[in-house]
ROVOKOL-542871 format. One record per residue (C-alpha): residue number from 0; residue in one letter; x, y, z. Coordinates in nm, 2 decimals. Each point is the difference from the previous one (the first is absolute). Last residue first. Example, Ala and Ser with C-alpha at 12.3 -4.5 7.8 and 13.67 -1.06 7.14 Angstrom:
2
pt seq->1 type->S px->1.37 py->-0.11 pz->0.71
pt seq->0 type->A px->-0.14 py->-0.34 pz->0.07
This chain:
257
pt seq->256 type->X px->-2.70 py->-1.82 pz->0.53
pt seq->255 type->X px->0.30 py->0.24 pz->0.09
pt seq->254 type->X px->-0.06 py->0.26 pz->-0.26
pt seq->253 type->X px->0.26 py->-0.01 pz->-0.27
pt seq->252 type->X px->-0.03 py->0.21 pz->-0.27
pt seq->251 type->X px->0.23 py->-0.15 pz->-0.29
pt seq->250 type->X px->0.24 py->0.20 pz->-0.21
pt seq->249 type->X px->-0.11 py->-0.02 pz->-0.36
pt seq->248 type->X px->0.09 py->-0.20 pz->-0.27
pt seq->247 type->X px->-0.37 py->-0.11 pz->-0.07
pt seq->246 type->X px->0.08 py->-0.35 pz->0.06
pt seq->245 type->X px->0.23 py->0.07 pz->0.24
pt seq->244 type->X px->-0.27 py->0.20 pz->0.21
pt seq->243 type->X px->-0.27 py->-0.24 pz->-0.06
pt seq->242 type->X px->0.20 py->-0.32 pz->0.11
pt seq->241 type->X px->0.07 py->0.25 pz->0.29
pt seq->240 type->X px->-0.33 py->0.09 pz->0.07
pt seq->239 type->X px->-0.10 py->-0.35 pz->0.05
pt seq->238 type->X px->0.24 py->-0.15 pz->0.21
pt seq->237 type->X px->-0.10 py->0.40 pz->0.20
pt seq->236 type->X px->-0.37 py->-0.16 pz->-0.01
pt seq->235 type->X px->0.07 py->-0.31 pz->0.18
pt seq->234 type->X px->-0.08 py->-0.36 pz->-0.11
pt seq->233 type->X px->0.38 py->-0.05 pz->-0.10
pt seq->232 type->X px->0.16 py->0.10 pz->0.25
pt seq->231 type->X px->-0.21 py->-0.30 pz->0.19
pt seq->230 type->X px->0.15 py->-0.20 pz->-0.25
pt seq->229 type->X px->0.35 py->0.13 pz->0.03
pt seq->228 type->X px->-0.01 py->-0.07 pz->0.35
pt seq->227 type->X px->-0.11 py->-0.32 pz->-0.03
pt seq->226 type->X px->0.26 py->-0.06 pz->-0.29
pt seq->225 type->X px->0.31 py->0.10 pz->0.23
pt seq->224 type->X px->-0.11 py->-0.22 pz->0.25
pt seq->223 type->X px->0.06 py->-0.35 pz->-0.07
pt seq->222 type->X px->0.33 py->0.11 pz->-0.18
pt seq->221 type->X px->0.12 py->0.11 pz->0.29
pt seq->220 type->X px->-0.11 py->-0.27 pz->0.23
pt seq->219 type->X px->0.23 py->-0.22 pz->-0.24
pt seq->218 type->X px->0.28 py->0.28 pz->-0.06
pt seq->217 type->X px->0.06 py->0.06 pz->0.42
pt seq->216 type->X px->-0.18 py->0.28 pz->0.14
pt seq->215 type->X px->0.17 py->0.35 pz->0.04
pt seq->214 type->X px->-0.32 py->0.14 pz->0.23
pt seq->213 type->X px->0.12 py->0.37 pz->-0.05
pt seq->212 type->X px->0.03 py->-0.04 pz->-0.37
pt seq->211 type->X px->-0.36 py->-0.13 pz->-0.04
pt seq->210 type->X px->-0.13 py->0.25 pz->0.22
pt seq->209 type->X px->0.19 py->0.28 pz->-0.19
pt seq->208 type->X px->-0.16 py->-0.17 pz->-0.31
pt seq->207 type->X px->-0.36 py->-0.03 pz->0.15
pt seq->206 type->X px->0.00 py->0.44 pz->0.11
pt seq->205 type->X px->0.17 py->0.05 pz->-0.38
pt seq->204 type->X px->-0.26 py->-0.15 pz->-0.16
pt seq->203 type->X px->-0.26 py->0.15 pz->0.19
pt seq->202 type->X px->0.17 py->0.32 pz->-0.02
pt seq->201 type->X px->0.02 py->0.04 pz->-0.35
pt seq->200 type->X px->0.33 py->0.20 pz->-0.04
pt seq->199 type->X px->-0.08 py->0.36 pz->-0.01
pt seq->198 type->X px->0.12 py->0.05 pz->0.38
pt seq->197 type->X px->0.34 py->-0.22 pz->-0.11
pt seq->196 type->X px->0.06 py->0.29 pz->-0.25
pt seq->195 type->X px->-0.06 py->0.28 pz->0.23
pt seq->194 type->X px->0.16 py->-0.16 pz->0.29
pt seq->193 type->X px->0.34 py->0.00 pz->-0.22
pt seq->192 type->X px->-0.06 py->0.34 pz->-0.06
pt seq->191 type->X px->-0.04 py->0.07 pz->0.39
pt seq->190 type->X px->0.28 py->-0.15 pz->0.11
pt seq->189 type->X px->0.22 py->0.14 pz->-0.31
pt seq->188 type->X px->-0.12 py->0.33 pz->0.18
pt seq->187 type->X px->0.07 py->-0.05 pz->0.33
pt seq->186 type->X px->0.36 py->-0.10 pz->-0.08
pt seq->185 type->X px->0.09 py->0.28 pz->-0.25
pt seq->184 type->X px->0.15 py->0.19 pz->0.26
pt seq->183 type->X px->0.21 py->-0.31 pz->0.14
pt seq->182 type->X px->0.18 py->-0.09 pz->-0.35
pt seq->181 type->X px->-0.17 py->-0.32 pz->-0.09
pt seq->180 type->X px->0.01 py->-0.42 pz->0.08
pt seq->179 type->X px->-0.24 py->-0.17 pz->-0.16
pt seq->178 type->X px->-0.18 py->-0.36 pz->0.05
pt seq->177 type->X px->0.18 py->-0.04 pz->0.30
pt seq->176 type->X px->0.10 py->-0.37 pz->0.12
pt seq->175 type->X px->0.17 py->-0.10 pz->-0.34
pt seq->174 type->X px->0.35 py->-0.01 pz->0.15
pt seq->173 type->X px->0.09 py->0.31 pz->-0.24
pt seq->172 type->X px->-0.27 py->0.20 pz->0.11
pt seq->171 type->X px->0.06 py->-0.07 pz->0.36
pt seq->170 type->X px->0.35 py->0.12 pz->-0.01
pt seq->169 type->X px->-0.11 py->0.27 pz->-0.22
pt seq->168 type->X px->-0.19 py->0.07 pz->0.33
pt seq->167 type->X px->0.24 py->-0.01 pz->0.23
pt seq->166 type->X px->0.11 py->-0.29 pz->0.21
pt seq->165 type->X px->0.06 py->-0.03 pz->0.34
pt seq->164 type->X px->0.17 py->-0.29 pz->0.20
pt seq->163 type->X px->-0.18 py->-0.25 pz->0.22
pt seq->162 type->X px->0.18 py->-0.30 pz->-0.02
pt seq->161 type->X px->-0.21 py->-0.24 pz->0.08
pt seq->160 type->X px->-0.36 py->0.13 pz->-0.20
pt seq->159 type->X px->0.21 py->0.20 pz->-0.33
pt seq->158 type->X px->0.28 py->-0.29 pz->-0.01
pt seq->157 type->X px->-0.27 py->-0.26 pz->0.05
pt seq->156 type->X px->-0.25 py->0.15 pz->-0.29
pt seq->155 type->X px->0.29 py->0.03 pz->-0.25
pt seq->154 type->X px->0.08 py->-0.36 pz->0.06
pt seq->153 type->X px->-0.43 py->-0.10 pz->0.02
pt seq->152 type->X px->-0.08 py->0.21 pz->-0.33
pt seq->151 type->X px->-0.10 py->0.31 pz->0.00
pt seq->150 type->X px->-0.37 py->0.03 pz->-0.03
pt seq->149 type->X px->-0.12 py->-0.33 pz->0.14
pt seq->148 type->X px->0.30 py->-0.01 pz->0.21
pt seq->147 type->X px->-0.16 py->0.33 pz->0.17
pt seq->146 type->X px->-0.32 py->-0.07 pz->0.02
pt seq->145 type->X px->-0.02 py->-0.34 pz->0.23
pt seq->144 type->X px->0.24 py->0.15 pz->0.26
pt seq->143 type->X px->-0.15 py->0.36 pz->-0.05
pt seq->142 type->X px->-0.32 py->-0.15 pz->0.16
pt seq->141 type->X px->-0.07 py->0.35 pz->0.13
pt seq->140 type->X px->0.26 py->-0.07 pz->0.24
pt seq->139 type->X px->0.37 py->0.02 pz->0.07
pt seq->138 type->X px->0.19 py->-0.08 pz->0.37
pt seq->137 type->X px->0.18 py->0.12 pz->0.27
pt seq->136 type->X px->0.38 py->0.00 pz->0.10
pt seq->135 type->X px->0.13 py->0.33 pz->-0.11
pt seq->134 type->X px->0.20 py->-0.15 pz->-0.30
pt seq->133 type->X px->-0.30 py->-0.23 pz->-0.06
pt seq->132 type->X px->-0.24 py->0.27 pz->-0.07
pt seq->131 type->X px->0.23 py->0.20 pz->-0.18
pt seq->130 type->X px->-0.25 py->-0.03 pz->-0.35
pt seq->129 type->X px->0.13 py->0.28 pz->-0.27
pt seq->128 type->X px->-0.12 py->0.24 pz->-0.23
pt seq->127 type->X px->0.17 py->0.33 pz->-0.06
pt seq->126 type->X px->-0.13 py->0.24 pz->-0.27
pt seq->125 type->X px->0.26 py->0.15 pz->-0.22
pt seq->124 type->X px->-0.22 py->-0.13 pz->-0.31
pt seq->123 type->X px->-0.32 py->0.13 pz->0.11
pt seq->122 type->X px->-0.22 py->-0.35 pz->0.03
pt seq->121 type->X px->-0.29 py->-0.11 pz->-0.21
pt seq->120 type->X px->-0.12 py->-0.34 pz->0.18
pt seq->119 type->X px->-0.30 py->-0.17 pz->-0.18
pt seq->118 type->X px->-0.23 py->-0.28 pz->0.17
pt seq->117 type->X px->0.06 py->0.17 pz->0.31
pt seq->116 type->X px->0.13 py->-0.23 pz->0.28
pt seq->115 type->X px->0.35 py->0.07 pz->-0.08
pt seq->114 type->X px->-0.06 py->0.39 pz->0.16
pt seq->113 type->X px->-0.17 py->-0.11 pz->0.28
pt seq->112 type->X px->0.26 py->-0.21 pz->0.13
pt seq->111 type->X px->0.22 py->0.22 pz->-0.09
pt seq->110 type->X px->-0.09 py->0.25 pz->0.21
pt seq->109 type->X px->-0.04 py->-0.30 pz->0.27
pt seq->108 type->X px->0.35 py->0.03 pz->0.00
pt seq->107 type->X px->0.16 py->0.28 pz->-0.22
pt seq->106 type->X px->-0.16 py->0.19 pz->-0.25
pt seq->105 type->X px->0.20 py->0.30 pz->-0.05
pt seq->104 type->X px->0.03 py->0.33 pz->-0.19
pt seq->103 type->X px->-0.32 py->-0.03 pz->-0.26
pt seq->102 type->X px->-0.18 py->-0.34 pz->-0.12
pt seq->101 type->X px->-0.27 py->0.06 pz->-0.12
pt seq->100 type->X px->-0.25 py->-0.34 pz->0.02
pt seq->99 type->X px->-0.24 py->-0.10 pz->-0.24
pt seq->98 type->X px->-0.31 py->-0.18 pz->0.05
pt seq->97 type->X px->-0.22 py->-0.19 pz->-0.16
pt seq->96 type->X px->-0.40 py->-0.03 pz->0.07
pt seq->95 type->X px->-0.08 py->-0.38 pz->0.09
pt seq->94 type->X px->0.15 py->0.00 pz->0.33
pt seq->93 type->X px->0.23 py->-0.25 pz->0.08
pt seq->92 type->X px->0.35 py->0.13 pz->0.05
pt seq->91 type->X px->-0.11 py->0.35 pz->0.13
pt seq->90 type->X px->-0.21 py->-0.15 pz->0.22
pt seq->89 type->X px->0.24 py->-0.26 pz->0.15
pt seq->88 type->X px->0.28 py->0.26 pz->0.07
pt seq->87 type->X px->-0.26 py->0.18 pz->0.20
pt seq->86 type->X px->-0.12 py->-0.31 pz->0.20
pt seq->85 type->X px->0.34 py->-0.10 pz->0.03
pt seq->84 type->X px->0.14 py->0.34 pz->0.17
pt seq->83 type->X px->-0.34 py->-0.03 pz->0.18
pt seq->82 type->X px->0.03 py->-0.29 pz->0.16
pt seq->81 type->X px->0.38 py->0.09 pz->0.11
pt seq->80 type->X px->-0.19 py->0.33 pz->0.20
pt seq->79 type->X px->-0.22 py->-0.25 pz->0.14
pt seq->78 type->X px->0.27 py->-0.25 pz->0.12
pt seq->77 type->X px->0.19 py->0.28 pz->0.17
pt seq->76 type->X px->-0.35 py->0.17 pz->0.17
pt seq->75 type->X px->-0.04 py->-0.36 pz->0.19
pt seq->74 type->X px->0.34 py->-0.01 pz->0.08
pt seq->73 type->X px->0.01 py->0.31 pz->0.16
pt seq->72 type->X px->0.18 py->0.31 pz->-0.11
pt seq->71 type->X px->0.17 py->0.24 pz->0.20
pt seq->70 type->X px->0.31 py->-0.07 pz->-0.11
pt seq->69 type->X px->0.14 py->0.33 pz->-0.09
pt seq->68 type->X px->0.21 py->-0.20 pz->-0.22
pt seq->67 type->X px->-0.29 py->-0.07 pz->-0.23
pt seq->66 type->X px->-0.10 py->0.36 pz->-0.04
pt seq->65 type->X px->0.35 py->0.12 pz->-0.11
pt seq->64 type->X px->0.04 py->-0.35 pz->-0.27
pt seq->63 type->X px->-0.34 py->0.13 pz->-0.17
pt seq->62 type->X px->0.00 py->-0.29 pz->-0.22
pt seq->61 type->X px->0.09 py->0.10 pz->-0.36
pt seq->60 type->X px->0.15 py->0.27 pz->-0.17
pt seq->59 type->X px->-0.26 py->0.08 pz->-0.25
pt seq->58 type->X px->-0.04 py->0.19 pz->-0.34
pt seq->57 type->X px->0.24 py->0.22 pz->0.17
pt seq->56 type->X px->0.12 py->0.37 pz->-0.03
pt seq->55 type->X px->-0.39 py->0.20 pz->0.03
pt seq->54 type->X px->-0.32 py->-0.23 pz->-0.06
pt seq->53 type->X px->0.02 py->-0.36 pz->-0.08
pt seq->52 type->X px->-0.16 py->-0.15 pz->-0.31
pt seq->51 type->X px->-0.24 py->-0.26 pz->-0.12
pt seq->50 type->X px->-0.24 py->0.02 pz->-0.36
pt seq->49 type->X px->-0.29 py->-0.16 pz->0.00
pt seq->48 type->X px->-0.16 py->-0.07 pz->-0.34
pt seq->47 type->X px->-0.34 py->-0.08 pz->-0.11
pt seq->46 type->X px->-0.25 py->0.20 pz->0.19
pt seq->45 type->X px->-0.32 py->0.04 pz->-0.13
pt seq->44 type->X px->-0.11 py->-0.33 pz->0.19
pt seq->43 type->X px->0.07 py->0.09 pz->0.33
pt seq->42 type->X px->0.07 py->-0.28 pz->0.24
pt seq->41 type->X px->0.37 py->0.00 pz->-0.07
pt seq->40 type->X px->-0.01 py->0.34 pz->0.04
pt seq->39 type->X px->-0.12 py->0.00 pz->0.39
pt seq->38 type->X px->0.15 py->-0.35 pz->0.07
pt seq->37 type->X px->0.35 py->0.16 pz->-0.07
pt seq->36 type->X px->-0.09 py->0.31 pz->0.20
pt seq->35 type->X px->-0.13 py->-0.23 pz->0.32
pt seq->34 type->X px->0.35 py->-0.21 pz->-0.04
pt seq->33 type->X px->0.18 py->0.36 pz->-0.02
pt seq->32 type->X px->-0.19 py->0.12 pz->0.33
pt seq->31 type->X px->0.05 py->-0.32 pz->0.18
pt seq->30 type->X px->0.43 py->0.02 pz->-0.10
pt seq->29 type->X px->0.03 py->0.35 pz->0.06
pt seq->28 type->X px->-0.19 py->-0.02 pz->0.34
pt seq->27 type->X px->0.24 py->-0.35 pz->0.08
pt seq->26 type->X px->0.29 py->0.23 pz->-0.04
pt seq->25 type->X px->0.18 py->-0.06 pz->-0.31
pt seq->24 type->X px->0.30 py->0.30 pz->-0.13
pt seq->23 type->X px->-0.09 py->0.23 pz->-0.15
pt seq->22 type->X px->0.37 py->0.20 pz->-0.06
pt seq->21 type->X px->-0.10 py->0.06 pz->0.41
pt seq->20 type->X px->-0.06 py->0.42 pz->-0.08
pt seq->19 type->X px->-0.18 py->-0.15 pz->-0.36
pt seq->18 type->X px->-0.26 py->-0.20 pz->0.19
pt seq->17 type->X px->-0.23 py->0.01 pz->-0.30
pt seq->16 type->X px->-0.04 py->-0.35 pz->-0.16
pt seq->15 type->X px->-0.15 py->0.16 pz->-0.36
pt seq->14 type->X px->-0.27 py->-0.17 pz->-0.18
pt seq->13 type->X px->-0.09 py->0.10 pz->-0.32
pt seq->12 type->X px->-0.32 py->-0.09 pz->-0.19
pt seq->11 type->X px->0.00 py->-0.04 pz->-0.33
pt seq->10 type->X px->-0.38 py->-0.04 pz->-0.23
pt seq->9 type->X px->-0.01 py->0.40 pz->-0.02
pt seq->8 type->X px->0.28 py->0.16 pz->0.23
pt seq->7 type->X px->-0.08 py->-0.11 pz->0.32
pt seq->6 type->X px->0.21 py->0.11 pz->0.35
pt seq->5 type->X px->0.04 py->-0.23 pz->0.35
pt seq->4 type->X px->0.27 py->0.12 pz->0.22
pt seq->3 type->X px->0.12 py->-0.25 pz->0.26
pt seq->2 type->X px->0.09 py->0.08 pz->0.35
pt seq->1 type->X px->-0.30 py->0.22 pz->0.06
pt seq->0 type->X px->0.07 py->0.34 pz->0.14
């Protein structure tokens, strides 16, 4: 069985990391096929939205602490399997279609990793986030380093990075990480609604602004840039639909062009 689960609902597509009998956690094979899936959507213009989860107890526990100790891992196969962990946090951080991540039981480690890439994190309010990475003498990835004070602030960041401790997801909710935290079997759902919204959203708009976001430039390049993209927004046919649509107080069409 594949270790992620790929399902469409109109313009959402839903991507579940399914090694529920491990709480999913990584393995290089989970971390290739969810790069290939996150390419696969992104590169798909009627889809709009992903929306992340874990099958079973776990959104994501992490490294795969059993395997590792077996040691039979070369150091060749170690430095792939970290490739990919950045390789699949990259994706999710820079592709143009948004994603959400669904945050159910734990995200711990690389779990979380994945889960502050996403562009919105919607997180079961019991849920248990946490990064032990230096507690067990390893360290983050995904760029989590760079992300992290950017979300939370560097002191909040430090306690979460050095420390280690978990945090639920009111926790998050309150420090500004998630953007909702909800009982656990409304989770899914508020996922999806939210991915609704964002997936009628004009995407080439929203694909330059998550850019924008993602690159943080300082105000001078910033204002450099901001009226090139809206220029070239400008010469599209959604810039146009939606002058029409507010015009004519109806809810735009967007079709990606």
């Amino acid at each position: 069985m594949s270790t992620v689960l790929v399902s469409r609902s109109g313009s959402i597509a839903t991507l579940v990391l399914n090694r529920p009998e491990r709480l999913n956690a990584v393995s290089a094979e989970l971390y290739r096929t969810l790069v290939d899936e996150l390419n696969v959507a992104d590169c798909d213009s009627g889809i709009r939205c992903v929306v992340l989860t874990g099958a079973g107890r776990a959104f994501c526990v992490g490294a795969d602490l059993k395997a590792h100790k077996s040691g039979t891992t070369t150091p060749a196969e170690q430095a792939r399997y970290v490739e990919l962990g950045q390789r699949a946090c990259e994706q999710i951080q820079t592709m143009s279609t948004p994603v959400v991540a669904a945050v159910n039981g734990y995200a711990l480690g690389a779990g979380a990793e994945l889960a502050v890439s996403a562009d919105f994190l919607v997180m079961a309010e019991d849920a248990q986030m946490g990064f032990p990475e230096v507690s067990i003498g390893t360290f983050v990835g995904g760029g989590v380093t760079n992300r992290l004070p950017r979300l939370v602030g560097l002191r909040r960041a430090t306690d979460m990075l050095i420390l280690g401790e978990r945090f639920t997801g009111r926790q998050a909710l309150d420090w500004g990480l998630a953007h909702s935290a909800v009982p656990g079997d409304l989770l899914l759902g508020s996922a999806r609604a939210l991915a609704e919204t964002l997936a009628a959203k004009a995407p080439l708009a929203l694909a330059r602004m998550k850019a924008a976001l993602h690159r943080d430039d300082p105000l001078d390049v910033a204002l450099a840039t901001e009226p090139r993209d809206l220029l070239a927004l400008m010469a599209t046919r959604d810039w146009a639909e939606g002058v029409a649509a507010f015009a004519e107080r109806r809810t735009p069409v967007f079709e990606g062009r």
